[in-house]
N, C-alpha and C positions, 0 to 999 in steps of 0.2 A: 566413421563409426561402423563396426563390423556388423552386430547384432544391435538392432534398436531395443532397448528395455519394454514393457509392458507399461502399459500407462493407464488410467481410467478417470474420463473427464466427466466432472459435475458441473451440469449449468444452474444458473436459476429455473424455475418451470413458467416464470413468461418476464419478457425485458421487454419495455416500452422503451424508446429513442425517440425524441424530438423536444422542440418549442412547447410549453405548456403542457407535456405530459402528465407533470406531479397532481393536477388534477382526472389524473383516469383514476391514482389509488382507489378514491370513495367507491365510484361505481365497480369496481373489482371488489370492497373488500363489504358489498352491500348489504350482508347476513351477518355484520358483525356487531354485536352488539357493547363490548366493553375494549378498550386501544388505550396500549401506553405507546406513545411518540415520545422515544429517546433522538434527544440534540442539548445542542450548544445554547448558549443565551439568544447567539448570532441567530442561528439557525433555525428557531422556535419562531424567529417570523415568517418563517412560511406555511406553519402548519393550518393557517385559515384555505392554504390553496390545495391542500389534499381530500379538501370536504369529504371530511370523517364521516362516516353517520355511530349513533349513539352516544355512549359516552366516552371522551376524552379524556383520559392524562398525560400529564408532561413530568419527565423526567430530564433536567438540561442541566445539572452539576458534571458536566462532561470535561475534566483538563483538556490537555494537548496530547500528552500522554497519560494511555490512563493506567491506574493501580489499583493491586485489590480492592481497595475503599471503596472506589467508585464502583466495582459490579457488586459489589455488598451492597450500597448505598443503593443504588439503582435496582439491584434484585428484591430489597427490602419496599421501594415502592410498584413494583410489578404486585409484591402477596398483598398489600393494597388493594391496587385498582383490580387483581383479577383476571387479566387481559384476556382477549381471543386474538390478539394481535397484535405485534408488536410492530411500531418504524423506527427505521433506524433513517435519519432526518440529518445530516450532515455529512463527514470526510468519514478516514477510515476509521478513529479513535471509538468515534459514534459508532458505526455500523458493526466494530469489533464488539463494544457491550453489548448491543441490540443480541446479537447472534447466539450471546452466553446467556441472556438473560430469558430468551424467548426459549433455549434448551433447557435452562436449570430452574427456573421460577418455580415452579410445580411439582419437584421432585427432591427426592433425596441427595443427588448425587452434589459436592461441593466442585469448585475448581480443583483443588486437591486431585480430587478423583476422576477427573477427565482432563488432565492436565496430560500432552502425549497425542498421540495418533488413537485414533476409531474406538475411545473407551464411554464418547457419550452414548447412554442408553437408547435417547430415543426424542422426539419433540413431535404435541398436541399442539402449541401455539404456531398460529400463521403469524409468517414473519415475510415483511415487505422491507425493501433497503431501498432508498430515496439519497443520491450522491449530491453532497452540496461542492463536489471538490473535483478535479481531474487527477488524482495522485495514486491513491493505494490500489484501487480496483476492490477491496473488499466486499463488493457489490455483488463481483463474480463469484468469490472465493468460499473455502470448506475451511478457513482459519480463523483464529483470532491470538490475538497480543496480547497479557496484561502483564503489565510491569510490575516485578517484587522489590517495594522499595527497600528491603531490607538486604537483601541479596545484590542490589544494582543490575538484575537482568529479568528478560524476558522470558513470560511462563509460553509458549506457543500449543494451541488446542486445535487439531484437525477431526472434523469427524461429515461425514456426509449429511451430518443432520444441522449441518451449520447453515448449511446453503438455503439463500431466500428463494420463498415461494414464489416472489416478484420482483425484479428488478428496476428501475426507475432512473433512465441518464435523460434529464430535462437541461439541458445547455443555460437557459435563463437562471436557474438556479448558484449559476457561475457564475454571472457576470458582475458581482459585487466583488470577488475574493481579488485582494491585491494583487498589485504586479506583484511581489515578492514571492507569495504565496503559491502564484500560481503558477512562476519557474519551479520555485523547492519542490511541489507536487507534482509537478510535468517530467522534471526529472527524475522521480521516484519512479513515474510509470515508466520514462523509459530506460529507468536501470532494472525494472522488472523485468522487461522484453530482453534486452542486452543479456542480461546475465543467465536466463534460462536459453538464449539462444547459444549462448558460447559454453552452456554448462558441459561437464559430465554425462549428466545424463539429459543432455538434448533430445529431442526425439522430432522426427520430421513434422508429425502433426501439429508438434506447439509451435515448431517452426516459422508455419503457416502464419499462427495470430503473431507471434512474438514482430516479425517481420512488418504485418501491417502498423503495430504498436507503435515502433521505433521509425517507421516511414512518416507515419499523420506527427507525430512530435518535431521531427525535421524541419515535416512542412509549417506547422501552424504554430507551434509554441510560443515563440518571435511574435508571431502576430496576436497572440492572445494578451500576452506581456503587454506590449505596444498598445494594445485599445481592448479590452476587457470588456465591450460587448460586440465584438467580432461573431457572430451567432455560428459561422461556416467553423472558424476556428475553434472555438469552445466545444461545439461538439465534434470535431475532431481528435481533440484532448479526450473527452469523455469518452470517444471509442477506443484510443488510447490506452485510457486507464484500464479500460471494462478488458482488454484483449492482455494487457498486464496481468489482470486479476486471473484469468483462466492458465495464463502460464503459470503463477504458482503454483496452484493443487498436483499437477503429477509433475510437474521439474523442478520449481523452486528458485530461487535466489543462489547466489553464490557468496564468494569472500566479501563483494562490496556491500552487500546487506550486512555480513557477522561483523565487518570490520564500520559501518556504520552504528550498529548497535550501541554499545558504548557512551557513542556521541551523547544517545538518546537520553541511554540509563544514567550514565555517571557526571555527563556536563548539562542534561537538559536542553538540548538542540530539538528541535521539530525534525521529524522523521526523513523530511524531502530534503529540505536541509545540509542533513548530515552525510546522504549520498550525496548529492551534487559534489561533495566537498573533496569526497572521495574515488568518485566515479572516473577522472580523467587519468590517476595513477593507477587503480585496478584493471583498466581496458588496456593501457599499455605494456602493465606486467605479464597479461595474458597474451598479448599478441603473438607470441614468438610457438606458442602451442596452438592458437585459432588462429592462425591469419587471416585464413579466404574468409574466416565470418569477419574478423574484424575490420577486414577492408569491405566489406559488405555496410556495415554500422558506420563505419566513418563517412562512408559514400552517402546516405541517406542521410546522416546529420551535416553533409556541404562542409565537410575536413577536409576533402581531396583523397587522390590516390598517393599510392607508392610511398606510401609514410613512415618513415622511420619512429622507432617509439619515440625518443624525445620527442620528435614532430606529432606525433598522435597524442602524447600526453598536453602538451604545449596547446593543439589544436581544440582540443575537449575540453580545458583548462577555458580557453578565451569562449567559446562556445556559451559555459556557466557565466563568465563571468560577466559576459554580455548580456544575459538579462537582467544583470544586476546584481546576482549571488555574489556574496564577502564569501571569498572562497579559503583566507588564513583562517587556519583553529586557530592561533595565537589572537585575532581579534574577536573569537567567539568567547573568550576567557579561559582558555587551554592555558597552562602551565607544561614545561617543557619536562618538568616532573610527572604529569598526568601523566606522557606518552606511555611507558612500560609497563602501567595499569591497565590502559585501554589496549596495548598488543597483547596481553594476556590473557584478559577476558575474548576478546574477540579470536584469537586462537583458539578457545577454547569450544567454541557454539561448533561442534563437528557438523548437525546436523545440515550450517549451512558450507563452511570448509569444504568438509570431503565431495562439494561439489564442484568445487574450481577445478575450472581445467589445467592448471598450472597449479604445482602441490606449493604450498607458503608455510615457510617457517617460522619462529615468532619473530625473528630481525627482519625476514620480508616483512610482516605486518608493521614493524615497529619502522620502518623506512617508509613505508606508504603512510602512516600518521606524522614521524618526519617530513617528509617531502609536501605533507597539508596542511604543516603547521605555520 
């Protein structure tokens, strides 16, 4: 790359790592006196370990993916309880609301109107993000998701006021989420890494995290899979995700996220999922434009060297398929009629497109949904 682009990284303003950390939140959040704790059914059992002080509410009508409804629904119990704080108590779906809801609760602005890049006003609510997953990185990130179920696609909202005041990767938090779960998620992070490293607009600095990302996922994923209170592993994954999450905000995702989407919006697939599914044809369609990164990725994920793309696709393919990922859309309930729906829509998301290194027409996308059916 000749000239690297201009980047600017937001972090959270403090991340706690380790064993047991989900109980620092209280004593961090110790002048607050009214908390909505957004989660899952699941994941609202942990909320006795973040010893709140004052008063509590819980907001857990959280789907898998989530849709307007839900940040209505969820916003509507924030004018409620009032918050000085919000947590966001679970994976990324959670931590997506949390983000909207701790910016909009209190103000005029709707989704509508900060729907886009940098158009949120502004956020009074402290907002803490507590990861019950190794996947999205949402923890790190200045984004959020919500699904228009009317449109069958994602509304996506970047603003620097998304970013949590506190971050929270507690490994034990992890060590209930299934094997399934915890490939589909693992893989998410490390199609974060992957794809902001072989993106367009790469830049050495992300370089950096992307690199450690898709290293710790190599090593420990297998083994998280394999026994799911591996404590070394699990927070391996969680560093993972977190170093996914900061590759977002200035490089972003590429075709395998846009061409992911779909899965999400119009079959209902879980997010990790839907990459995994995807992720061993997208790396190989790129190779021929990244090589030296992609023999970098494949070296860290134990594919081997000097790989021809069938053999990288093949190699990435068994990789999924080894932890267990149903890697056919045909046994996810794809019809061979979906395909030209889902290459269409996902041609369409420019935002994540025009970042592939490799330009994809809609028959390339519709051959990668072939080729994963």
């Amino acid at each position: 790359m000749s000239s690297a682009p201009v980047i600017i990284l937001h972090q959270p303003k403090r991340l706690i790592v380790g064993a047991g950390t989900i109980g620092e939140v209280g004593p961090w959040a110790a002048d607050v006196s009214s908390t909505l704790v957004i989660a899952t059914p699941i994941t609202a059992g942990f909320i006795d370990r973040l010893k709140l002080p004052g008063k509590v509410a819980l907001f857990d009508a959280i789907p898998g993916e989530p849709e307007i409804a839900t940040l209505d629904a969820a916003l509507a119990a924030a004018r409620v309880a009032k918050p000085d704080l919000i947590v966001g108590l679970g994976g990324g779906s959670v931590m997506d609301v949390a983000k909207l809801v701790a910016a909009l609760w209190d103000g005029e602005q709707t989704l509508t109107d900060v729907a886009g890049p940098n158009k949120v006003a502004g956020r009074k609510t402290l907002l803490a993000q507590v990861a019950t997953t190794a996947g999205t990185g949402s923890e790190a990130g200045i984004r959020s998701l919500i699904t228009d179920p009317v449109k069958g696609a994602k509304i996506a909202v970047e603003s620097p006021y998304l970013i949590a005041d506190l971050a929270v990767l507690d490994p034990e938090l992890t060590y209930s989420v299934p094997p399934a779960v915890t490939a589909a998620t693992g893989v998410d992070a490390m199609a974060h890494c992957v794809e902001a490293f072989t993106s367009k607009r790469a830049h050495p600095m992300i370089d950096g995290f992307a690199r450690m990302g898709f290293h710790l996922v190599g090593k420990f994923l297998a083994r998280a899979v394999k026994d799911g209170s591996d404590r070394e592993a699990r927070e391996g994954l969680m560093l993972a995700s977190y170093y996914g999450g900061i590759c977002l905000g200035p490089v972003n995702t590429a075709a395998g996220h846009a061409i992911a989407y779909p899965l999400g919006t119009l079959l209902h697939l879980p997010h990790g999922l839907a990459n995994a599914i995807v992720f061993p044809h997208v790396l190989a369609f790129n190779q021929p434009v990244v090589a030296d990164k992609t023999a970098e990725v494949a070296e860290a994920l134990g594919f081997g060297k000097d790989l021809s793309q069938a053999d990288l696709s093949g190699a990435a393919h068994a990789f999924c398929a080894d932890l267990g990922i149903e890697m056919s859309l045909a046994r996810h309930g794809a019809t061979e009629a979906d395909l030209s729906r889902f290459a269409a829509d996902a041609h369409a998301i420019r935002r994540l497109m025009d970042n592939n290194p490799a330009d994809m027409s809609v028959d390339d996308v519709l051959g990668i949904y072939r080729a994963s059916f």
